[in-house]
N, CA, C and O atoms as a GROMACS GRO file, in nm:
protein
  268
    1UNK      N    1  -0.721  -0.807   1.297
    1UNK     CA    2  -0.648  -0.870   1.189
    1UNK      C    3  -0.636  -1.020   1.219
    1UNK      O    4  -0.590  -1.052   1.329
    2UNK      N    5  -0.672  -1.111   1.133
    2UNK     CA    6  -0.642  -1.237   1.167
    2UNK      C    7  -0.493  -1.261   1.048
    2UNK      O    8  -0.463  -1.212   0.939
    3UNK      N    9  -0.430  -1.364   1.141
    3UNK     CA   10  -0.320  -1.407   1.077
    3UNK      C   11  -0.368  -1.538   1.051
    3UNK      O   12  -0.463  -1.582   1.116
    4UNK      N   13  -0.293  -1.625   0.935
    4UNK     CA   14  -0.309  -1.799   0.895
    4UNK      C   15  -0.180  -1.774   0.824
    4UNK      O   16  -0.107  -1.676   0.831
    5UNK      N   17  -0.166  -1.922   0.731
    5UNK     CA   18  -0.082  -1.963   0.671
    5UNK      C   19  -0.122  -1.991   0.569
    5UNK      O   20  -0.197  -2.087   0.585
    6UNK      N   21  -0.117  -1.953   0.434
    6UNK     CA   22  -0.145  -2.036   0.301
    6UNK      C   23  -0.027  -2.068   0.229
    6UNK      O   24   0.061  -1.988   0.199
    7UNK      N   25  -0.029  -2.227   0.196
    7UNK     CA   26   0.116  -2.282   0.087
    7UNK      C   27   0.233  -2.235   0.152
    7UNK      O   28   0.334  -2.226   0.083
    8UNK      N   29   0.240  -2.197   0.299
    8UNK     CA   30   0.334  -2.176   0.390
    8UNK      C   31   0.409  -2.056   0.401
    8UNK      O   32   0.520  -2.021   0.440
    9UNK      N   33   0.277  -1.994   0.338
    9UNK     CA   34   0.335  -1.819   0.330
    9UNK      C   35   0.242  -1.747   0.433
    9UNK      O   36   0.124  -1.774   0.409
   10UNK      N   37   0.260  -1.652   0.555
   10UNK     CA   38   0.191  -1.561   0.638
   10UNK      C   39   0.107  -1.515   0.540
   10UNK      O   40   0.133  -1.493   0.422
   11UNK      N   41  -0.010  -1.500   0.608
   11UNK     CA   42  -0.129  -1.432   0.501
   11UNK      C   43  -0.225  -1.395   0.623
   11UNK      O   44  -0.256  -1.472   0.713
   12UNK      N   45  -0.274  -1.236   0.605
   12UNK     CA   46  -0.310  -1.148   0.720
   12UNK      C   47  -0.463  -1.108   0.629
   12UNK      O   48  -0.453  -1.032   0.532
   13UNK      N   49  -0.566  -1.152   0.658
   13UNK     CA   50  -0.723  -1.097   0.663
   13UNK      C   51  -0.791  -0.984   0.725
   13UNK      O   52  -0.726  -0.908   0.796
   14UNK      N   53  -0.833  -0.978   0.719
   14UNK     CA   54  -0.948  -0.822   0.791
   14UNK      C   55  -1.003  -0.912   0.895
   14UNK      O   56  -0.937  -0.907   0.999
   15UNK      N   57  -1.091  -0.982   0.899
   15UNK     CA   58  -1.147  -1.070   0.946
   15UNK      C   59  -1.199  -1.195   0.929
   15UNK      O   60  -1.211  -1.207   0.807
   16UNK      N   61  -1.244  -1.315   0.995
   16UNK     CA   62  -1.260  -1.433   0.954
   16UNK      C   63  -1.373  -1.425   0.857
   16UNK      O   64  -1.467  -1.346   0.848
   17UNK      N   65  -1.321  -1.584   0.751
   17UNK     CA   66  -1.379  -1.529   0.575
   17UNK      C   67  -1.408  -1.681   0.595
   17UNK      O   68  -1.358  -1.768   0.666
   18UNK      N   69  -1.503  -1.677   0.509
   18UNK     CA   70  -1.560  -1.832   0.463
   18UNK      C   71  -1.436  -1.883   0.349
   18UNK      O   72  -1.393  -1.799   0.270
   19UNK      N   73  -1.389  -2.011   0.347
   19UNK     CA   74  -1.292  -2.042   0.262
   19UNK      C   75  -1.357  -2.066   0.114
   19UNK      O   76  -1.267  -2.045   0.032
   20UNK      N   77  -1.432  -2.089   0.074
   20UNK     CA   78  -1.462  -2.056  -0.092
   20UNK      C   79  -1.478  -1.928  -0.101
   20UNK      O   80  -1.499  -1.910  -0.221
   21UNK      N   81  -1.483  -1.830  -0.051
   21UNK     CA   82  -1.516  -1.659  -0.068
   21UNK      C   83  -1.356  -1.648  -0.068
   21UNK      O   84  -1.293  -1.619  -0.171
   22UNK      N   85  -1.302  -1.670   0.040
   22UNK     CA   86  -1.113  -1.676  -0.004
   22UNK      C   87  -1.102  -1.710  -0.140
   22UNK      O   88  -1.087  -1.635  -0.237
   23UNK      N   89  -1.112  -1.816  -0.134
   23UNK     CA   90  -1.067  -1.910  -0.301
   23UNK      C   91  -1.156  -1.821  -0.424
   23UNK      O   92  -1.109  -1.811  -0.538
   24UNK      N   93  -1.257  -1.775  -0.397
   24UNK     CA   94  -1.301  -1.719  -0.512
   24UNK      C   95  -1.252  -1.551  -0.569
   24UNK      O   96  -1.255  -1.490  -0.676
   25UNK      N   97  -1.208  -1.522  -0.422
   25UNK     CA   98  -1.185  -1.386  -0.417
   25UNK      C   99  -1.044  -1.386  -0.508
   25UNK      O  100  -1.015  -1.289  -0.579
   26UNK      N  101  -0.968  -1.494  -0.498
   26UNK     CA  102  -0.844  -1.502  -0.560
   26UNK      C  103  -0.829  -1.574  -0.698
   26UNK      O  104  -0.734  -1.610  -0.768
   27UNK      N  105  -0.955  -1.578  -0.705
   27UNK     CA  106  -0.979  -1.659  -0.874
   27UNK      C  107  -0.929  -1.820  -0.893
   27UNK      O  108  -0.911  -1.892  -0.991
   28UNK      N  109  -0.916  -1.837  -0.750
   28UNK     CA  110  -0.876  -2.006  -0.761
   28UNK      C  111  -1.032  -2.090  -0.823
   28UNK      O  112  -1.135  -2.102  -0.757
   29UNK      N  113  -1.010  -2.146  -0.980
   29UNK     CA  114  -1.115  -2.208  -0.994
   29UNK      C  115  -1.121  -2.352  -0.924
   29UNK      O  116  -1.055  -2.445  -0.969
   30UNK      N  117  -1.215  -2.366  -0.793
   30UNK     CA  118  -1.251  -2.502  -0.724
   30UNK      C  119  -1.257  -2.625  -0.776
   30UNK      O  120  -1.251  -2.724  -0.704
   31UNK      N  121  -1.270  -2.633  -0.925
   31UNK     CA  122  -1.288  -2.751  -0.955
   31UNK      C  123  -1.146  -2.810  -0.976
   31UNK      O  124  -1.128  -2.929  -0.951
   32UNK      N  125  -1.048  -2.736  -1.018
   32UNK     CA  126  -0.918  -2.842  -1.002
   32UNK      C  127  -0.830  -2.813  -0.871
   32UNK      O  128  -0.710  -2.787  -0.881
   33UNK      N  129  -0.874  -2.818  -0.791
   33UNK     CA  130  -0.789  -2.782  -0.650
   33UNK      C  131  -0.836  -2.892  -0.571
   33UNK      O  132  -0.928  -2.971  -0.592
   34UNK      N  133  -0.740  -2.878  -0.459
   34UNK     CA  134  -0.736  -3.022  -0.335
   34UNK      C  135  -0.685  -2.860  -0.247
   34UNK      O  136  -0.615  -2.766  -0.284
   35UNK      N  137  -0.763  -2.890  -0.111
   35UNK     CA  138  -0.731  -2.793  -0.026
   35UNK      C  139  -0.683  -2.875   0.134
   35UNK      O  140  -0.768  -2.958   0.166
   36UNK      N  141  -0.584  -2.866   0.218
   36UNK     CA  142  -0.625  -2.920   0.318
   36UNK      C  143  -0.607  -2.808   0.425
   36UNK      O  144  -0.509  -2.734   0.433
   37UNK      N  145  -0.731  -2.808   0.515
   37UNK     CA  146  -0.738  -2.719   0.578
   37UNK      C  147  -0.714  -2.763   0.732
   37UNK      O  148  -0.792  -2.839   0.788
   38UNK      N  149  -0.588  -2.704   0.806
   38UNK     CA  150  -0.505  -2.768   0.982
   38UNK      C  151  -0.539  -2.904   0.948
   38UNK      O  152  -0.622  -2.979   1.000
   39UNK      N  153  -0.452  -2.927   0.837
   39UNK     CA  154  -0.361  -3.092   0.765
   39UNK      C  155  -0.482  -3.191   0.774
   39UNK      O  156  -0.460  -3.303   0.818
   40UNK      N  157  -0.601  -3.159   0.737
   40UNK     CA  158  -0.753  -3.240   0.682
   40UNK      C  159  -0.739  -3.198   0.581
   40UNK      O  160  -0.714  -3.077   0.576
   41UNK      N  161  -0.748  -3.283   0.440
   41UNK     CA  162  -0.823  -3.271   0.331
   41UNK      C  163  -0.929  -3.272   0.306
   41UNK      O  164  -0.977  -3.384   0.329
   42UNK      N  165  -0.995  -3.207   0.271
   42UNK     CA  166  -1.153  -3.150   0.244
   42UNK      C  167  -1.211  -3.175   0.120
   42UNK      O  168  -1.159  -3.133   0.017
   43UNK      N  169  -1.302  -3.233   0.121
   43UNK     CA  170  -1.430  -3.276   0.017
   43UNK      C  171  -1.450  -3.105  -0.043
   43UNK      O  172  -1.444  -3.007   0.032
   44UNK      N  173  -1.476  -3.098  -0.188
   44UNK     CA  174  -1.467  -2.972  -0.237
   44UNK      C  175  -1.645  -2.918  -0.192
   44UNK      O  176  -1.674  -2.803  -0.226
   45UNK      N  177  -1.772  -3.013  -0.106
   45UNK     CA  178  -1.841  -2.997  -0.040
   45UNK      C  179  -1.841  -2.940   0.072
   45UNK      O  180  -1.939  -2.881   0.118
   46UNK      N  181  -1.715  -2.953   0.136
   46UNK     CA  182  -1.710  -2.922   0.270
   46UNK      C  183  -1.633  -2.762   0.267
   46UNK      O  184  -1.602  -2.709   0.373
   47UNK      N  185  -1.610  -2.705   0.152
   47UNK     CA  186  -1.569  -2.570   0.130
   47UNK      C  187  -1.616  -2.446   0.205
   47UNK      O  188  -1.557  -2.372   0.284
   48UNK      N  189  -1.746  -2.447   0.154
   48UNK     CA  190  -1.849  -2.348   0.205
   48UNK      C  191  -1.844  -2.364   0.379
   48UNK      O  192  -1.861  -2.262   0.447
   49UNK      N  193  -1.824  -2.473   0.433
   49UNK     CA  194  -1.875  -2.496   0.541
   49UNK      C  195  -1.748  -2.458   0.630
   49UNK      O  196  -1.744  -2.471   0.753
   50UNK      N  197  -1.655  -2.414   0.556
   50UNK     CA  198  -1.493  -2.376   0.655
   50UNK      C  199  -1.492  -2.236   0.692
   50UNK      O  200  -1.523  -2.154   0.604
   51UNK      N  201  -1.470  -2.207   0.776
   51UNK     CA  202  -1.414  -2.051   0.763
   51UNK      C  203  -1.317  -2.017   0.862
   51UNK      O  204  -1.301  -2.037   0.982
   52UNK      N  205  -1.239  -1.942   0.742
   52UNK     CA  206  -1.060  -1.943   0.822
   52UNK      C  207  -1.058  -1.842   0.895
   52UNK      O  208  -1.112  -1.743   0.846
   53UNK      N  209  -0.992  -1.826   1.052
   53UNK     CA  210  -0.960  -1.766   1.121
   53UNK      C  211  -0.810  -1.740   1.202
   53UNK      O  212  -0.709  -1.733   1.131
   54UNK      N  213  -0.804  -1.734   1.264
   54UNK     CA  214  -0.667  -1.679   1.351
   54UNK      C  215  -0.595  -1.807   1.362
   54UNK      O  216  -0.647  -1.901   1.421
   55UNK      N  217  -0.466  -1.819   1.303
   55UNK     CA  218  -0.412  -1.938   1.339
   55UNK      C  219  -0.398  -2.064   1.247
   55UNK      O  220  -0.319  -2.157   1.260
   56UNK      N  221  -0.519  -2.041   1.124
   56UNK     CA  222  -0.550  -2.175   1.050
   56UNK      C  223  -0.374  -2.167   0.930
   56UNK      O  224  -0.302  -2.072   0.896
   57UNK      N  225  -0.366  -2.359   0.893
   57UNK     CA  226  -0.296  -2.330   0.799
   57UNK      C  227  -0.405  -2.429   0.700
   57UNK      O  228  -0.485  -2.517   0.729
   58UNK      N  229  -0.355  -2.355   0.549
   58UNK     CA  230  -0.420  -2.371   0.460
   58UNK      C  231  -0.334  -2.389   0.360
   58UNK      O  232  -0.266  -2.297   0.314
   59UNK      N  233  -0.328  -2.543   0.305
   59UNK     CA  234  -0.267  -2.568   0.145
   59UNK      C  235  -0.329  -2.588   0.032
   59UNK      O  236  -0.389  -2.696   0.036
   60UNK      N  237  -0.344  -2.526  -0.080
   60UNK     CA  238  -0.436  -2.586  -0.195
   60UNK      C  239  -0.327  -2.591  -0.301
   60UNK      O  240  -0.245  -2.506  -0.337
   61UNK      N  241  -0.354  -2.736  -0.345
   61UNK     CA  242  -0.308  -2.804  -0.461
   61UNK      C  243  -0.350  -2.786  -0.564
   61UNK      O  244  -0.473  -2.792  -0.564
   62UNK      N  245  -0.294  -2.761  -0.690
   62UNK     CA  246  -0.312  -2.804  -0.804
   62UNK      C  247  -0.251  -2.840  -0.854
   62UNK      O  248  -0.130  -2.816  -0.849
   63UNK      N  249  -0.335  -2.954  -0.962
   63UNK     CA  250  -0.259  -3.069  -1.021
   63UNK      C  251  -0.152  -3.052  -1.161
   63UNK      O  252  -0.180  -2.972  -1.250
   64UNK      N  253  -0.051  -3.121  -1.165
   64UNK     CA  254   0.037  -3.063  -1.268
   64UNK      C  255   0.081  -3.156  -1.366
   64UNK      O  256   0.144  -3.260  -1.343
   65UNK      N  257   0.043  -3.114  -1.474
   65UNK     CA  258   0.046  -3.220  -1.560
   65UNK      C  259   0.230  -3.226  -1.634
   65UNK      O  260   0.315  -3.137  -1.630
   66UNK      N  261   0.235  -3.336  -1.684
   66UNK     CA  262   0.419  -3.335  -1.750
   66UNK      C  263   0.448  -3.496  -1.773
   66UNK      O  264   0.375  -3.594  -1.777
   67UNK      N  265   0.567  -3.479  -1.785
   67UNK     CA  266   0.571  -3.631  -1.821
   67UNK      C  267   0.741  -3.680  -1.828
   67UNK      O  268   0.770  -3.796  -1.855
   0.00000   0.00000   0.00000
């Protein structure tokens, strides 16, 4: 079981996952999100190339519109 952190909530995996297969698995559409992955913000390029394991914390933003 790997443990991380997402948006500062415990979040427990099967095993380590590529982070757009996360994000997709949960229907987060990529194009309006900001992710920072152990407090780096990440190029929505550099997605594919992450994969979360034991320990990582993970925030993704989306933007909110109002006024």
């Amino acid at each position: 079981m790997i443990n991380l952190t997402v948006n500062g909530k415990p979040t427990e995996l099967q095993h380590p996952m590529p982070l757009l297969q996360f994000l997709q698995d949960r229907g987060v559409n990529t194009q309006f999100i900001a992710v920072a992955y152990n407090s780096t913000v990440l190029r929505k390029e550099e997605f594919g190339n992450v994969t979360l394991s034991q320990g990582d914390v993970v925030e993704i933003v989306r933007p909110v519109g109002g006024g």
